[in-house]
C-alpha positions as a Markdown table, in Angstrom:
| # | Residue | x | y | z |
|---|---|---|---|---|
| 1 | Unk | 102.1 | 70.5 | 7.2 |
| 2 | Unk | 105.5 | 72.2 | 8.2 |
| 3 | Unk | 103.7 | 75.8 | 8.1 |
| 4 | Unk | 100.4 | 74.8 | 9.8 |
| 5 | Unk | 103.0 | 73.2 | 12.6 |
| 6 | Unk | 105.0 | 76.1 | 12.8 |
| 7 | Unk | 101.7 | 78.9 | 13.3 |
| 8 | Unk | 100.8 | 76.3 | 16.3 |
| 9 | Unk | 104.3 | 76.3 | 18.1 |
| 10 | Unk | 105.5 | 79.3 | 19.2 |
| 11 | Unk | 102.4 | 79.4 | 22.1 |
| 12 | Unk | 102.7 | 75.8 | 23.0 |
| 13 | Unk | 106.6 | 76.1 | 23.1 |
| 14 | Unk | 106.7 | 79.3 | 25.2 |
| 15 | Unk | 104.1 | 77.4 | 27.7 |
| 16 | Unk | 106.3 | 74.7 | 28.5 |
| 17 | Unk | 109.3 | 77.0 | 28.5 |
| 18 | Unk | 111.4 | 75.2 | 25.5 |
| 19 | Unk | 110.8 | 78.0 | 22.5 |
| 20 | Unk | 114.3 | 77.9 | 21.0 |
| 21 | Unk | 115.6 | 78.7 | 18.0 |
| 22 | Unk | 116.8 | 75.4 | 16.7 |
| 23 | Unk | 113.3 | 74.4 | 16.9 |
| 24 | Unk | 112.4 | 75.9 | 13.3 |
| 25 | Unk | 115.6 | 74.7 | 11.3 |
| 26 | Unk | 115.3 | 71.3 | 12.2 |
| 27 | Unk | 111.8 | 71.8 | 11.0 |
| 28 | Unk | 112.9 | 73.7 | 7.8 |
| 29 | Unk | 115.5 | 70.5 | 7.5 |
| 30 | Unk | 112.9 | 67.8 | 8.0 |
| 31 | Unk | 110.6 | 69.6 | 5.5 |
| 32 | Unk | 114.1 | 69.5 | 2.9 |
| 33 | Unk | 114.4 | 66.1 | 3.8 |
| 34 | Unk | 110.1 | 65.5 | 2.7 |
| 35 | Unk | 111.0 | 67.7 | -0.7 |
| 36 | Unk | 113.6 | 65.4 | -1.5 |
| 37 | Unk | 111.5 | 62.2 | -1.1 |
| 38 | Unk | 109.0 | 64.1 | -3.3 |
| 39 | Unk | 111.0 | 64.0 | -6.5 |
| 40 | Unk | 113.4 | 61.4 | -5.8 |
| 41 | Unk | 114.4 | 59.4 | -8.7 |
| 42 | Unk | 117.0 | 57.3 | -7.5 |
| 43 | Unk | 117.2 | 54.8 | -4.8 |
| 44 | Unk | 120.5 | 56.6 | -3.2 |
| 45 | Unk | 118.5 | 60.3 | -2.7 |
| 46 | Unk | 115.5 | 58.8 | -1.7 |
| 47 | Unk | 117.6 | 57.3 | 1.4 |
| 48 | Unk | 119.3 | 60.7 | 1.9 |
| 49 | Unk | 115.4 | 62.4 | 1.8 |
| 50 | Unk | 114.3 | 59.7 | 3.9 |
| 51 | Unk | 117.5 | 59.9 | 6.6 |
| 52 | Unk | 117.6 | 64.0 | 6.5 |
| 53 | Unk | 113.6 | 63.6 | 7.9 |
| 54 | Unk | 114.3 | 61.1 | 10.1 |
| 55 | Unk | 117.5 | 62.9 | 11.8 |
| 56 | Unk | 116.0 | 66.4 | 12.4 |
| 57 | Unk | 112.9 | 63.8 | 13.9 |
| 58 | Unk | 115.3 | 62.6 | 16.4 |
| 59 | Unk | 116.3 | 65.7 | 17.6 |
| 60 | Unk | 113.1 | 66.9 | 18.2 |
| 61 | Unk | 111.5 | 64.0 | 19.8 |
| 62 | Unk | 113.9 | 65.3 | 23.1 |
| 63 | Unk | 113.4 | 68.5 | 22.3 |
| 64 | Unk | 111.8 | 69.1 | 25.6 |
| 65 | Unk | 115.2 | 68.4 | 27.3 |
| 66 | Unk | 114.1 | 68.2 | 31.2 |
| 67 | Unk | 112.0 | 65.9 | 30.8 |
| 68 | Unk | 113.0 | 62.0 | 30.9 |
| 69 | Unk | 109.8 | 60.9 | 29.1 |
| 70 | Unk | 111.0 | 63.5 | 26.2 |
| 71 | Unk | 114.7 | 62.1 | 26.6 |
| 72 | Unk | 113.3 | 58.5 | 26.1 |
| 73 | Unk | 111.5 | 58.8 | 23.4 |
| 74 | Unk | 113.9 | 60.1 | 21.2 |
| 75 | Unk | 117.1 | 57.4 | 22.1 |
| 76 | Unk | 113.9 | 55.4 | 21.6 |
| 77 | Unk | 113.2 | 56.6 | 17.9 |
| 78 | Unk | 117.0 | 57.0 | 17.7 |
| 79 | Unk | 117.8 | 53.0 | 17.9 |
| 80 | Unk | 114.7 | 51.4 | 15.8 |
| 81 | Unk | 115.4 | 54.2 | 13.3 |
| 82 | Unk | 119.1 | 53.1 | 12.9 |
| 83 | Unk | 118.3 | 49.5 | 12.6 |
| 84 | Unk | 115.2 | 50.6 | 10.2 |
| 85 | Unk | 117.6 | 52.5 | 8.2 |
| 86 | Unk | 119.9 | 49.4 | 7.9 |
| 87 | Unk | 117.7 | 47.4 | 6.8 |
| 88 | Unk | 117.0 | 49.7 | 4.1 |
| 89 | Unk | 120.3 | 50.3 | 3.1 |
| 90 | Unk | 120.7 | 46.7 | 3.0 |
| 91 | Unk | 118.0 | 46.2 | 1.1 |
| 92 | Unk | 118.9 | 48.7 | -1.6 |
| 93 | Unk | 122.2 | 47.1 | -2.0 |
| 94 | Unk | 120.6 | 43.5 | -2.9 |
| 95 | Unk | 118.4 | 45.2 | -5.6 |
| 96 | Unk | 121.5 | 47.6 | -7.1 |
| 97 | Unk | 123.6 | 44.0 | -7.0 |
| 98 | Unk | 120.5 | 42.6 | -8.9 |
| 99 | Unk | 119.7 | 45.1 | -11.3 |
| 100 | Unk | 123.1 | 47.0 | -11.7 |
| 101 | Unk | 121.2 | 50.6 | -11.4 |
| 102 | Unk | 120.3 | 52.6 | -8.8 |
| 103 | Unk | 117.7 | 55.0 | -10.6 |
| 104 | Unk | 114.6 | 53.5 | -10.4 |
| 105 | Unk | 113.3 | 53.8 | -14.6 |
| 106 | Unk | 116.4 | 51.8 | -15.0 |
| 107 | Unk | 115.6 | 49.9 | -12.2 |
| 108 | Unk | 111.9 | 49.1 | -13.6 |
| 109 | Unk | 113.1 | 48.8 | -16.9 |
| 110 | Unk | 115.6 | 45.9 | -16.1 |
| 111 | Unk | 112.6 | 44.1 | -14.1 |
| 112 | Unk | 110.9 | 44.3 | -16.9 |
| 113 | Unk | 113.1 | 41.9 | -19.0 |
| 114 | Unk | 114.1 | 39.3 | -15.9 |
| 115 | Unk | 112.4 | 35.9 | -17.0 |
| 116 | Unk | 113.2 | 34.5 | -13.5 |
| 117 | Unk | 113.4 | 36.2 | -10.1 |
| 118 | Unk | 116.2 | 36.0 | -8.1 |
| 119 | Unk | 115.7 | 35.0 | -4.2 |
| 120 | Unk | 118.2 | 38.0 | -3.7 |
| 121 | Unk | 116.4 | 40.4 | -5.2 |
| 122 | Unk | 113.3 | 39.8 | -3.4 |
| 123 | Unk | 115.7 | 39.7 | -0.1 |
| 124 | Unk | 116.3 | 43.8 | -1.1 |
| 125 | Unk | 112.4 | 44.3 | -2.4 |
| 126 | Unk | 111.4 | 43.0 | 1.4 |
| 127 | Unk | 113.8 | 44.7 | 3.1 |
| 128 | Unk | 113.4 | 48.3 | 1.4 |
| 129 | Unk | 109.5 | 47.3 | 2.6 |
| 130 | Unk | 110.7 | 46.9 | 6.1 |
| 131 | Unk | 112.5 | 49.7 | 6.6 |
| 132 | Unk | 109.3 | 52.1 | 5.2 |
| 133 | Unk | 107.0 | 50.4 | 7.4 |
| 134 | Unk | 109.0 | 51.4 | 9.9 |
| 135 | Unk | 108.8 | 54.6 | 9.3 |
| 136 | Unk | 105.2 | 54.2 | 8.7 |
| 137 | Unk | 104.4 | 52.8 | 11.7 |
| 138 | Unk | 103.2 | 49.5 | 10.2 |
| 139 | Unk | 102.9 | 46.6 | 12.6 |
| 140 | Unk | 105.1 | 44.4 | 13.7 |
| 141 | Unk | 107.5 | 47.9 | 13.3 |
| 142 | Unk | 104.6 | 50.1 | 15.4 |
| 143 | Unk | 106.2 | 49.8 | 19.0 |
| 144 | Unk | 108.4 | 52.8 | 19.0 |
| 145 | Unk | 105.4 | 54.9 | 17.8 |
| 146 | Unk | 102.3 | 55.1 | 21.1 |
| 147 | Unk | 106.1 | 56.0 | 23.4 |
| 148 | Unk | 107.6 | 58.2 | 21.0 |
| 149 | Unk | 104.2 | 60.5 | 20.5 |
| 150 | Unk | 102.9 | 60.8 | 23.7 |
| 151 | Unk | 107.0 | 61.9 | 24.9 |
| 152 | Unk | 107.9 | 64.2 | 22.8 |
| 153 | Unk | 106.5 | 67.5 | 22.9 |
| 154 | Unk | 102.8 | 67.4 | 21.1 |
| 155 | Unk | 103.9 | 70.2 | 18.5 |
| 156 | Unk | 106.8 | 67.8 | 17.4 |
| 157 | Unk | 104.1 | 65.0 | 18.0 |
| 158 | Unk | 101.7 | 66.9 | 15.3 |
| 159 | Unk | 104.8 | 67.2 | 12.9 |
| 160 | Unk | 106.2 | 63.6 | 13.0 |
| 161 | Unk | 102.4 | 61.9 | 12.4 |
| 162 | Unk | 101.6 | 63.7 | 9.4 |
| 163 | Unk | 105.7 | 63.8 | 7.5 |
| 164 | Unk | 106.7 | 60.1 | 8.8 |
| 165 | Unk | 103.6 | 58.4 | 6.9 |
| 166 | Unk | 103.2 | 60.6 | 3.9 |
| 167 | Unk | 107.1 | 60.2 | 3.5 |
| 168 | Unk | 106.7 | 56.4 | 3.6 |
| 169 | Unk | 103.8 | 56.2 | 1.7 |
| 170 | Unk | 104.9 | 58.3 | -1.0 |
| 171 | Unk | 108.0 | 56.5 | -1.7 |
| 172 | Unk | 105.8 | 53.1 | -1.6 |
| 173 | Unk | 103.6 | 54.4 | -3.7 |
| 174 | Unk | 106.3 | 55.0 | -6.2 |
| 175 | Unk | 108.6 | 52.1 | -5.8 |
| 176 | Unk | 106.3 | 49.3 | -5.0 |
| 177 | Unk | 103.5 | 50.2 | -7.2 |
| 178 | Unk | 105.6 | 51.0 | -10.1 |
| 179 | Unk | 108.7 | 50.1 | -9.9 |
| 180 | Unk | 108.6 | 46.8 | -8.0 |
| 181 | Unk | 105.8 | 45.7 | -10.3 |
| 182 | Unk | 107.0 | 43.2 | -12.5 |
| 183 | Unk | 107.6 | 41.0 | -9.3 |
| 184 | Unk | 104.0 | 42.1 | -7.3 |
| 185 | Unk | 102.8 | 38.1 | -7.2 |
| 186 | Unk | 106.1 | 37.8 | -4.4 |
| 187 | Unk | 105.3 | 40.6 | -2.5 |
| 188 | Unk | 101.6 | 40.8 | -2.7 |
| 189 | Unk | 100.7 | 38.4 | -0.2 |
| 190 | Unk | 103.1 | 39.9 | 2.6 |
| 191 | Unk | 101.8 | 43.6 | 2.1 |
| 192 | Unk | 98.3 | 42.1 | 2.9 |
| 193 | Unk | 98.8 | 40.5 | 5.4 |
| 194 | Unk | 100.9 | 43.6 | 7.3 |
| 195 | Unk | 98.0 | 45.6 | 6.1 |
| 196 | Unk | 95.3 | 43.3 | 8.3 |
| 197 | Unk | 97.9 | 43.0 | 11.1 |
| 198 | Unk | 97.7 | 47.2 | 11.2 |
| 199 | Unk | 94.3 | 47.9 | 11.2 |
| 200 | Unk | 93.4 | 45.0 | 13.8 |
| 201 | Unk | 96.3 | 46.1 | 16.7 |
| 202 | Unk | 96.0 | 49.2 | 16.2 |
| 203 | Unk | 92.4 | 49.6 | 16.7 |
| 204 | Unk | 92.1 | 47.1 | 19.7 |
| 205 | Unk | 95.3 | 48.7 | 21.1 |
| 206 | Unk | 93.7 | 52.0 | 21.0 |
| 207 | Unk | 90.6 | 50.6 | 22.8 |
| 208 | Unk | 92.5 | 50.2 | 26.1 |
| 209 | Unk | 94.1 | 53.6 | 26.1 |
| 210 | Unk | 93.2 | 56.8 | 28.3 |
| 211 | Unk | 95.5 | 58.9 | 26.9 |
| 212 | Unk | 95.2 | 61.1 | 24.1 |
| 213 | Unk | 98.1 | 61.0 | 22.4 |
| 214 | Unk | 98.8 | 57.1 | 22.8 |
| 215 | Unk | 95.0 | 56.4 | 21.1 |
| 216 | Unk | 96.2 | 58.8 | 18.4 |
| 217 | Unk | 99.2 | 56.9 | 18.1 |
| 218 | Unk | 97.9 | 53.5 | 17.9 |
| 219 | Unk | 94.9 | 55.3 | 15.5 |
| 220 | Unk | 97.5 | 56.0 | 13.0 |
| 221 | Unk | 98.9 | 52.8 | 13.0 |
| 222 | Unk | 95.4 | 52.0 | 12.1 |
| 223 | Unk | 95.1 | 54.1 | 9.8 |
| 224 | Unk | 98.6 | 53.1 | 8.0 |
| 225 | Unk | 97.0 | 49.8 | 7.5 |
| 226 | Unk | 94.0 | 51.3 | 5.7 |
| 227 | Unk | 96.4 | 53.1 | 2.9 |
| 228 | Unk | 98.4 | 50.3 | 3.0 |
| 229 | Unk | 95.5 | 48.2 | 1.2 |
| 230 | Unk | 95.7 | 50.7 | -1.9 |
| 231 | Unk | 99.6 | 49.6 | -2.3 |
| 232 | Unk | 98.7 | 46.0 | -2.3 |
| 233 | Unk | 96.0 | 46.6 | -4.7 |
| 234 | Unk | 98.1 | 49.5 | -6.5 |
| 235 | Unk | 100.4 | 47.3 | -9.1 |
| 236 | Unk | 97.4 | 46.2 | -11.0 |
| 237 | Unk | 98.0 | 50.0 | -12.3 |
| 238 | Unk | 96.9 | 48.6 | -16.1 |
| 239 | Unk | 93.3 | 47.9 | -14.8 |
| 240 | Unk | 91.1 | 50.7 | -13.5 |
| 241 | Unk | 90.9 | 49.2 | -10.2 |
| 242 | Unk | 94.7 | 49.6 | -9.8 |
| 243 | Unk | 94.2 | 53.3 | -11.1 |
| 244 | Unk | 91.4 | 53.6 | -8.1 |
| 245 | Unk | 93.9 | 52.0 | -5.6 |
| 246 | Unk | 96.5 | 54.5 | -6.4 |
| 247 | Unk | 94.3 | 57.6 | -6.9 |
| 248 | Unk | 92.5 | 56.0 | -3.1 |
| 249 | Unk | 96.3 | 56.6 | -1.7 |
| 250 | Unk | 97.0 | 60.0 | -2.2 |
| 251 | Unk | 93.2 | 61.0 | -1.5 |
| 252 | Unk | 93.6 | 59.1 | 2.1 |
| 253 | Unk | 97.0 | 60.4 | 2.5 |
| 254 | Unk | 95.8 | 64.1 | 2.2 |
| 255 | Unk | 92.8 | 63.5 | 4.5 |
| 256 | Unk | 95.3 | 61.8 | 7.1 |
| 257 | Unk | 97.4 | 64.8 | 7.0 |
| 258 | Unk | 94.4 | 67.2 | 7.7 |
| 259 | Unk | 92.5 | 65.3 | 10.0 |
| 260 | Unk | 95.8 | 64.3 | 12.1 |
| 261 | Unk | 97.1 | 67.6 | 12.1 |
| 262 | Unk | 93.7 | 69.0 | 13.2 |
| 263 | Unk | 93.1 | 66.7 | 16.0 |
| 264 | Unk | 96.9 | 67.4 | 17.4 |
| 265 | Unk | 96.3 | 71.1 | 16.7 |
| 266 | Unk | 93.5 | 71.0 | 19.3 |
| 267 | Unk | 95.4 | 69.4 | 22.5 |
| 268 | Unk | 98.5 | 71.6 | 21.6 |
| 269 | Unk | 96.8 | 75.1 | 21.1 |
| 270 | Unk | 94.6 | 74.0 | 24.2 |
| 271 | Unk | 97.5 | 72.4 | 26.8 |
| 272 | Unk | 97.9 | 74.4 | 30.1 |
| 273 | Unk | 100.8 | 76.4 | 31.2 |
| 274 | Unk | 103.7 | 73.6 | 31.7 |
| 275 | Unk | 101.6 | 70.3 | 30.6 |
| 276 | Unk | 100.1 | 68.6 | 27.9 |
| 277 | Unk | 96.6 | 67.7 | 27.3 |
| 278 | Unk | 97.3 | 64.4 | 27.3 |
| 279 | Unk | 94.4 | 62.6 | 29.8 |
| 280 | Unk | 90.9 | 61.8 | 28.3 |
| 281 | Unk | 89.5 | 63.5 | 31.4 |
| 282 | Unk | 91.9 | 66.8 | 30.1 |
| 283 | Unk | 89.2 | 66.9 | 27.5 |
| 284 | Unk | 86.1 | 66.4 | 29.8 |
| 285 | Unk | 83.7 | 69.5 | 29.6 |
| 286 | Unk | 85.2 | 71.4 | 26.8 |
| 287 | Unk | 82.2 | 71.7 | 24.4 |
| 288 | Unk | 80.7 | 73.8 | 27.7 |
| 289 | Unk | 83.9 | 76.0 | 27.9 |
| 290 | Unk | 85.1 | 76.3 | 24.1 |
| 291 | Unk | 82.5 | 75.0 | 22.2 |
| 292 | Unk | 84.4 | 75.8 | 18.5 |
| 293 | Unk | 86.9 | 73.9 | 19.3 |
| 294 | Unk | 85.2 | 70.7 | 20.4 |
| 295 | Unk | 83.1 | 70.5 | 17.4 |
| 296 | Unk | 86.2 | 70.6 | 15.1 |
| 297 | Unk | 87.7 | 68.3 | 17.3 |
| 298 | Unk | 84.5 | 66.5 | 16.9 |
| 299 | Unk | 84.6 | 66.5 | 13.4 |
| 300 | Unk | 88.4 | 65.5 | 13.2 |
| 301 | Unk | 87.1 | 62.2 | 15.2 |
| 302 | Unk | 84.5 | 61.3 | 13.2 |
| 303 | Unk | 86.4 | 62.1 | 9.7 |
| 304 | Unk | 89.4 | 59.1 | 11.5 |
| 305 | Unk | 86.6 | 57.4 | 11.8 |
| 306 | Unk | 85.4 | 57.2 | 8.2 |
| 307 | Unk | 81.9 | 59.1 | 8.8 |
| 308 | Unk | 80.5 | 60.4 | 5.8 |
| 309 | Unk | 80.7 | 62.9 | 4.7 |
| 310 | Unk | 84.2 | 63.8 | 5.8 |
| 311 | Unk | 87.2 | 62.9 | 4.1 |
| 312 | Unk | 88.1 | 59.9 | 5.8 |
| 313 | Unk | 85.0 | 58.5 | 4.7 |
| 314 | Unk | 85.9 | 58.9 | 0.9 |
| 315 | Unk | 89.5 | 57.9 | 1.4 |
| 316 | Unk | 88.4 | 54.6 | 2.8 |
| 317 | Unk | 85.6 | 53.7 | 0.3 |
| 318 | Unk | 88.3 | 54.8 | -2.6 |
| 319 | Unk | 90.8 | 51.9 | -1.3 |
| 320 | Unk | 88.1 | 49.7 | -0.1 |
| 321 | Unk | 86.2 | 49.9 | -3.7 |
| 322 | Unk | 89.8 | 48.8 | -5.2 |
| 323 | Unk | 90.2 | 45.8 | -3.0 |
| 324 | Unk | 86.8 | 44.6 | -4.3 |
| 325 | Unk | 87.0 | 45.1 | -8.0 |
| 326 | Unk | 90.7 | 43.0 | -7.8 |
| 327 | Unk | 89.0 | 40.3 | -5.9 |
| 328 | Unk | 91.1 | 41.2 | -2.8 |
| 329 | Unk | 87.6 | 41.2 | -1.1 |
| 330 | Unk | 88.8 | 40.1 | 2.2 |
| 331 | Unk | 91.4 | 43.3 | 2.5 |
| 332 | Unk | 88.0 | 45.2 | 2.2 |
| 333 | Unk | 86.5 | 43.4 | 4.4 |
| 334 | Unk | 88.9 | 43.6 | 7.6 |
| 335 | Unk | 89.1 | 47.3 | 6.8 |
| 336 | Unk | 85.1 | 47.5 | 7.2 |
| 337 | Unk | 85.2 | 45.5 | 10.8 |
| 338 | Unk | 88.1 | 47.0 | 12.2 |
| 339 | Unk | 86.6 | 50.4 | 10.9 |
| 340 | Unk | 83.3 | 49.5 | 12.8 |
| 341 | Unk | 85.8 | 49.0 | 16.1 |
| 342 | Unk | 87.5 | 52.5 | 15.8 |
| 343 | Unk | 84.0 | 54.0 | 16.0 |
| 344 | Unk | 83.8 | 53.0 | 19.6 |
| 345 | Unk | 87.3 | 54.8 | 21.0 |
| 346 | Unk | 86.4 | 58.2 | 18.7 |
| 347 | Unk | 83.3 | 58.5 | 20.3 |
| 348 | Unk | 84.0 | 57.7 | 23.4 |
| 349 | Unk | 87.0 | 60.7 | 23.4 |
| 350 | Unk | 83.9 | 62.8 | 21.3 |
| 351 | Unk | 81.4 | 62.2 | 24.0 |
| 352 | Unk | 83.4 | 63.0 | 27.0 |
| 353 | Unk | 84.0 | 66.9 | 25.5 |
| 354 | Unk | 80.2 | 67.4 | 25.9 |
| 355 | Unk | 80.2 | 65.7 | 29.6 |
| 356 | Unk | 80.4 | 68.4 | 32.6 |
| 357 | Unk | 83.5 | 67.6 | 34.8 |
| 358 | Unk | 82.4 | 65.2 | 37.9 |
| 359 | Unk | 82.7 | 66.9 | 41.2 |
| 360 | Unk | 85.2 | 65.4 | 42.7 |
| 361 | Unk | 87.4 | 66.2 | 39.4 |
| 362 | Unk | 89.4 | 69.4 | 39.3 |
| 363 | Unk | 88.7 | 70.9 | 36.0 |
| 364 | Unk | 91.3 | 71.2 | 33.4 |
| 365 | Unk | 92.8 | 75.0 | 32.9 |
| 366 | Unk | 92.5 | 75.0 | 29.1 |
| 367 | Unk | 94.5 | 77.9 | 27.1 |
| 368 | Unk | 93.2 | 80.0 | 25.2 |
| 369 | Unk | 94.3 | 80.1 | 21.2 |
| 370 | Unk | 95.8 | 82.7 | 19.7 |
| 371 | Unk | 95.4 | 83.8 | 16.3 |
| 372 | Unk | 97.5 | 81.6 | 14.7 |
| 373 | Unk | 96.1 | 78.6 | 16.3 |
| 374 | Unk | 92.5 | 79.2 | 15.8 |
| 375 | Unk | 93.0 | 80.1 | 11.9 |
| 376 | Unk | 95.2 | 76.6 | 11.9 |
| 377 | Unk | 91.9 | 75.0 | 13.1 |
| 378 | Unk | 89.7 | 76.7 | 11.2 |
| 379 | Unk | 92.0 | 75.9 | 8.1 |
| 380 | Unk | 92.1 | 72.0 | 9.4 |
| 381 | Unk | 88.3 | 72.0 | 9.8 |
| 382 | Unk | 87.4 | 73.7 | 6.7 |
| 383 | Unk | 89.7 | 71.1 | 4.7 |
| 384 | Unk | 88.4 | 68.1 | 6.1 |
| 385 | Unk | 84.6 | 69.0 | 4.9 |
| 386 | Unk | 86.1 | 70.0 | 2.0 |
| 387 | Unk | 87.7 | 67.3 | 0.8 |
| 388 | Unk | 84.3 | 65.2 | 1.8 |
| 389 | Unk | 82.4 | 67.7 | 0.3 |
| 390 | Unk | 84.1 | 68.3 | -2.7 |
| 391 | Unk | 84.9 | 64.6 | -4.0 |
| 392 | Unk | 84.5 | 64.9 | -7.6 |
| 393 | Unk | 86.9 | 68.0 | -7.7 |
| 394 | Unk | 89.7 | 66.1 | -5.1 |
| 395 | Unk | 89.5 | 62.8 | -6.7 |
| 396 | Unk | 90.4 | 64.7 | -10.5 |
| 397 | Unk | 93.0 | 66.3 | -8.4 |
| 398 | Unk | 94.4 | 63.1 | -7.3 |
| 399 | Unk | 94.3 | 61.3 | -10.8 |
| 400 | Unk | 96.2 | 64.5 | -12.3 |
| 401 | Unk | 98.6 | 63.8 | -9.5 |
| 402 | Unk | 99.0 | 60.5 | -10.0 |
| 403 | Unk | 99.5 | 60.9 | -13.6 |
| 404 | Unk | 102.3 | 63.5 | -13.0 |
| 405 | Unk | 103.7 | 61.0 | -9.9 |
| 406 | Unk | 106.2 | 59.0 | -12.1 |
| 407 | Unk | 105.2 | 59.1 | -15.5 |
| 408 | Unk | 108.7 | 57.5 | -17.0 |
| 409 | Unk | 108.4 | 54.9 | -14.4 |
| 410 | Unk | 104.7 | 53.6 | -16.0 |
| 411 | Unk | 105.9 | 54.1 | -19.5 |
| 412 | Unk | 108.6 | 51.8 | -18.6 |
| 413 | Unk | 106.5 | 49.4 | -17.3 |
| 414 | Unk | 103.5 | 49.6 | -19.6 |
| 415 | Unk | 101.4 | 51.4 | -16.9 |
């Protein structure tokens, strides 16, 4: 994600006169922060991972620095984030005061052998959840995310969609499924129901919106709701349905990150000389003027969308098929409707690229790509038929990954 980002920025950047130096070490430092998270084994580096992300984030939401929207955004993300970070610091705490370890085998292992649950404990298990969903974007911790995408600058934007939920959702993945196991019939029912509460205001919210950015926003709080089913369905890792449910995850999280960053790769590498491609009428007429581009934008909407065969399609039937075969049919269910809703907004955005511009509308001036943004597309658009194409070979991928994901952790609790 961090090189595809950086190949798209230096056009965008030099356009709206911001291309500084800075730029690519808080990248580079946000990307360290994602590599920590990645093979974190204790609770105290997986805040640090999570924290040395979310800093370099802050910076860059006001990266564009005359511009109050820019400057907004980022206090914006600056005060939720410091709250979300207490609370997950907090929450830590209660479960090292519980369990007397901060590593999380030891962690899993001393779970394991608890006859009773202690109310604290569950206080620090809901609490770590609270402060990942914020990062996630999960509803009722979304609100900072339609403000803080559509002002700061869409390169940054591209970056902070893709890290922020792959981040969360890797360390949920871990901790929750695995690790928080032993106590899943306490937390179970609250992960649902966040999960129903995602995918139904973000894809109403998204509805009402005529700007690009904000429906992309509200779209991935949509979307976090989808992967958020697999987690709920996830600690039944002993059944193959859990094993599905995980394996569902990591499918969906890597056609996310490919479909996101495609879709944002378009109204970056396309924004005019000093401003954004934000308006849905920016996109009006594009199919007639850069028809590549408009299809893989196309495509990127219809694969958010869950059309087969893309890859959204297969990393929504992967969590969906999970839900079913643990009987949490009505997960599957409100992922189906509010699936059938986000068809509507996609098409609507996909539709208007192959409308001419009405007369009394002046026409957008789009840019043209260089190099480096056009092979970023064409590596976005060949990825997202690939990994709907390719199923059998992706979904092998995935098991090996989740297999290699914390394999101390399952052994501990007889995963």
């Amino acid at each position: 994600a961090a090189a595809l980002v950086v190949m798209i920025s230096p056009q965008y950047l030099n356009r709206r006169g911001i291309h500084h130096g800075e730029y690519y070490a808080l990248i580079l430092a946000a990307t360290l922060g994602m590599m920590l998270l990645a093979g974190a084994m204790s609770l105290m580096v997986i805040f640090l991972g999570i924290e040395g992300l979310s800093i370099s984030l802050y910076v860059l939401s006001g990266f564009s620095r005359h511009e109050e929207r820019s400057q907004e955004a980022a206090l914006k993300y600056l005060l939720l984030g410091g709250f979300a970070a207490g609370f997950l610091l907090y929450g830590m705490a209660l479960v090292y005061g519980e369990t007397g370890h901060t590593q999380l085998t030891l962690i899993a292992a001393a779970l394991q052998s608890k006859s009773a649950v202690d109310p604290l404990l569950l206080g620090g298990v809901i609490l770590i959840f609270v402060g990942f969903a914020f990062k996630a974007s999960l509803v009722p911790f979304h609100t900072w995310t339609p403000d803080v995408y559509q002002g700061a600058p869409t390169s940054v934007t591209t970056f902070m969609s893709v890290t922020t939920k792959v981040a969360a959702f890797a360390v949920l993945v871990r901790v929750f499924i695995y690790v928080f196991q032993p106590v899943y019939s306490h937390w179970e029912v609250i992960v649902a129901l966040v999960a129903i509460a995602s995918m139904v205001v973000g894809n109403v919210a998204a509805l009402t919106q005529t700007s690009v950015k904000r429906m992309l926003a509200y779209s991935s709080i949509a979307q976090a709701g989808y992967i958020l089913i697999g987690v709920a369905v996830g600690p039944n890792s002993a059944s193959p349905a859990g094993n599905l449910a995980t394996i569902g995850v990591l499918y969906y999280l890597a056609a996310y990150a490919v479909t996101q960053i495609g879709a944002f790769a378009v109204i970056t590498v396309m924004a005019g000389r000093g401003e954004d491609l934000d308006s849905y009428n920016g996109l009006r007429g594009l199919a007639f003027r850069r028809p590549y581009v408009a299809a893989a934008m196309g495509l990127f909407l219809l694969s958010l969308g869950g059309f087969p065969p893309t890859a959204g399609f297969f990393g929504k039937f992967f969590v969906f098929a999970a839900a079913v075969q643990t009987n949490l049919t009505p997960l599957a269910l409100w992922g189906i409707a509010t699936s059938v809703v986000s068809v509507f907004y996609y098409l609507r955005v996909a539709l208007l690229m192959y409308q001419r511009p009405k007369a009394e509308e002046p026409e957008y001036q789009w840019s043209r790509s260089t190099l480096a943004g056009s092979a970023v597309l064409f590596a976005t658009t060949a990825g997202t038929l690939v990994l709907g194409i390719l199923v059998v070979l992706v979904f092998n991928a995935a098991q090996s990954a989740q297999g290699a994901l914390l394999p101390h952790i399952v052994t501990a609790t007889g995963g």
